[in-house]
C-alpha positions in Angstrom: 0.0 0.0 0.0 1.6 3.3 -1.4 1.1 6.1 1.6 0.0 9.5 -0.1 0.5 12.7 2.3 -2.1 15.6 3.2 -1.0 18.3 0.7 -1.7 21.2 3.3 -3.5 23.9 0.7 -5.9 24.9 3.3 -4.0 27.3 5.5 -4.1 28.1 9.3 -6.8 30.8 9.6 -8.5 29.9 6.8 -12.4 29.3 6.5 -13.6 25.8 6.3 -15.4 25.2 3.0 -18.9 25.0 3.6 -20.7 21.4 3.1 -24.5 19.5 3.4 -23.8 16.1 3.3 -25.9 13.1 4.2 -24.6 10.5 6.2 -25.2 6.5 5.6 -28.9 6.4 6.5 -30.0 9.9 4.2 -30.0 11.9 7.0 -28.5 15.0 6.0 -25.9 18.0 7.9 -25.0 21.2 7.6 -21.3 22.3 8.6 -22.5 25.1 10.6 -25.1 22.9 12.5 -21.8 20.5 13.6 -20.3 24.0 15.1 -23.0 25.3 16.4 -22.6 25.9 20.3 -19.3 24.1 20.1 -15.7 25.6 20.7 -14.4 23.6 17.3 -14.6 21.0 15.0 -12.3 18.2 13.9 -13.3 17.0 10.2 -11.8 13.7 9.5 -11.5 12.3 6.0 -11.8 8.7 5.9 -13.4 5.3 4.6 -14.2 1.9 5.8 -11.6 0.0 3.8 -8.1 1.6 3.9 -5.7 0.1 6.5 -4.4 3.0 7.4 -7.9 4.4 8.4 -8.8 0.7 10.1 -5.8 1.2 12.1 -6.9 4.4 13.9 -10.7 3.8 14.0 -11.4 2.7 17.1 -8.5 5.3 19.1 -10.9 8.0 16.8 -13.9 7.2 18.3 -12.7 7.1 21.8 -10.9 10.3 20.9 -14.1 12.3 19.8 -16.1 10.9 22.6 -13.0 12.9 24.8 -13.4 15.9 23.0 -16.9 15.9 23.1 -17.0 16.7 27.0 -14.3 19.7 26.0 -17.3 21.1 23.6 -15.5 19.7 19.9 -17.4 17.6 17.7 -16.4 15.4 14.9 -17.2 14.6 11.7 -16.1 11.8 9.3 -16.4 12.1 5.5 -15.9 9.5 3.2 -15.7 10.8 -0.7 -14.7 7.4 -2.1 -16.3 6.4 -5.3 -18.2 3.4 -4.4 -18.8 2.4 -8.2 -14.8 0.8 -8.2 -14.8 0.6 -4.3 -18.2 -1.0 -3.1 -16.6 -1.6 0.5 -17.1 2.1 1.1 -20.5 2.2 -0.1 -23.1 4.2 2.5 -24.6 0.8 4.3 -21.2 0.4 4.7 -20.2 3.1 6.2 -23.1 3.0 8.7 -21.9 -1.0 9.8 -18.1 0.4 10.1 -19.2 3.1 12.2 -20.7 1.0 14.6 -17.9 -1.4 15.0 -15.5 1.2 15.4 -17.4 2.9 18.4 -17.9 6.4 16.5 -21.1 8.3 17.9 -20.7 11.3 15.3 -22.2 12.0 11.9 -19.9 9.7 8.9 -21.0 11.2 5.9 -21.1 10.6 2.5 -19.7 12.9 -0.4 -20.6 11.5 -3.3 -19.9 13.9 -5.7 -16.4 14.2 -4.2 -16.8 18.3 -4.1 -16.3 18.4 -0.5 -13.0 16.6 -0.6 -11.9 18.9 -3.3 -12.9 22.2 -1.7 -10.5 20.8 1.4 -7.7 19.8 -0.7 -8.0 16.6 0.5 -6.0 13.5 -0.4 -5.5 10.9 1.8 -7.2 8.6 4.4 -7.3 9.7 6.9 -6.6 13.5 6.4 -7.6 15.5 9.5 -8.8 19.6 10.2 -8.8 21.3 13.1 -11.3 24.2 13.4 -11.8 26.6 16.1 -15.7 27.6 17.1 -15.7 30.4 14.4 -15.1 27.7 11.5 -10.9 29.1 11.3 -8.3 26.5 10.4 -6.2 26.0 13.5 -4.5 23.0 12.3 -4.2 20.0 10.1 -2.0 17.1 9.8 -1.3 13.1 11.5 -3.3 11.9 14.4 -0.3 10.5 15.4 2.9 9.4 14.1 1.4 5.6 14.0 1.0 4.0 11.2 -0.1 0.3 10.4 2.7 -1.7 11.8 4.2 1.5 13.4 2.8 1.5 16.7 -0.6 2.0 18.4 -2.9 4.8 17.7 -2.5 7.6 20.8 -3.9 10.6 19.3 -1.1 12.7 20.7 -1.0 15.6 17.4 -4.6 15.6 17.6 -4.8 15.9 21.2 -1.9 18.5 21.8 -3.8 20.2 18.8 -7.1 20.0 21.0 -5.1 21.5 24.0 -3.5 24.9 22.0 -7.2 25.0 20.5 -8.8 25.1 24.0 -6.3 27.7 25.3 -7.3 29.9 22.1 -4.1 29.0 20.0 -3.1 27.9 16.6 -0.6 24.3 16.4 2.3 26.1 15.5 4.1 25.2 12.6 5.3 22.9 10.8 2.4 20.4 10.5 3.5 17.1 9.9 1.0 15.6 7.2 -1.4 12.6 7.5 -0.6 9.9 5.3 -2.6 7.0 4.1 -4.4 5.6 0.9 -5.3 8.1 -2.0 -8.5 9.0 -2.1 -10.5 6.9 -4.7 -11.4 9.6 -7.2 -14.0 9.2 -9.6 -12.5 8.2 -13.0 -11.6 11.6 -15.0 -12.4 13.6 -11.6 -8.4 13.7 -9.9 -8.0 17.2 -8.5 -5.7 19.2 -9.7 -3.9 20.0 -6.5 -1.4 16.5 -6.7 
């Protein structure tokens, strides 16, 4: 498995790109709506297949059930296309979520915009928001990988900490790596 690295085109400060996006049952959310009341949000791009993704799952759902009780949600967005990739497919993602413990939305962007708008290009490829939607940081969970150690959370969490105290991760950001994301033939961004 080739690891592919976050290409960091969204910048600290920045705005997160606006999304609606319905998760694996139809049920549909706004970005502002995962905010709202909260003091940030971590967006996780994943899917139910990659190892690298597998590897972390269940550390991520303990993780956001942590950062829940410090007043950050989490969502997970999977932009695979499931034509070439059927493991990733919506009832999938609903069963995956439930094995791996995660209580918050997974949705589903089909039309891979989303992913796009973020510069995505791994899974999993993290973003750190404060409560006004600002980019605060972006990068590994940890330095794990499969094979490499246990899943801790420790970039994510010290992350969480700056971001409670009212701070940007300073940087360098050290980038998430994992599987490409599977883009719809034709539909590669032009950000690689």
């Amino acid at each position: 498995m080739a690891e592919v690295p976050s290409t960091f085109q969204l910048q600290a400060g920045q705005s997160a790109p606006d999304f609606e996006l319905p998760d694996g049952n139809g049920a549909f959310y706004q970005l502002s709506n995962l905010v709202a009341g909260k003091k940030g949000l971590l967006v996780a791009f994943v899917c139910n297949h990659c190892p690298f993704v597998v590897h972390l799952a269940d550390s991520l759902g303990e993780f956001a059930k942590e950062i829940e009780g410090r007043e950050i949600a989490t969502v997970a967005i999977s932009a695979n296309d499931i034509a070439n990739y059927p493991a990733d497919s919506p009832e999938n993602m609903v069963q995956f979520a439930k094995a791996s413990g995660w209580e918050f939305p997974y949705l589903y962007d089909e039309t891979q915009d989303v992913a796009k708008a973020y510069a995505a290009a791994c899974t999993p490829d993290f973003y750190l928001f404060d409560g006004n939607l600002k980019l605060v940081y972006a990068g590994q969970y940890d330095e794990s990988r499969p094979g490499r150690g246990a899943p801790s959370g420790s970039d994510m969490r010290k992350a969480v900490n700056l971001l409670r105290d009212g701070e940007c991760t300073p940087e360098p950001w050290y980038p998430s790596t994992g599987c490409n994301i599977k883009w719809k033939p034709g539909e590669e961004p032009d950000y690689f």
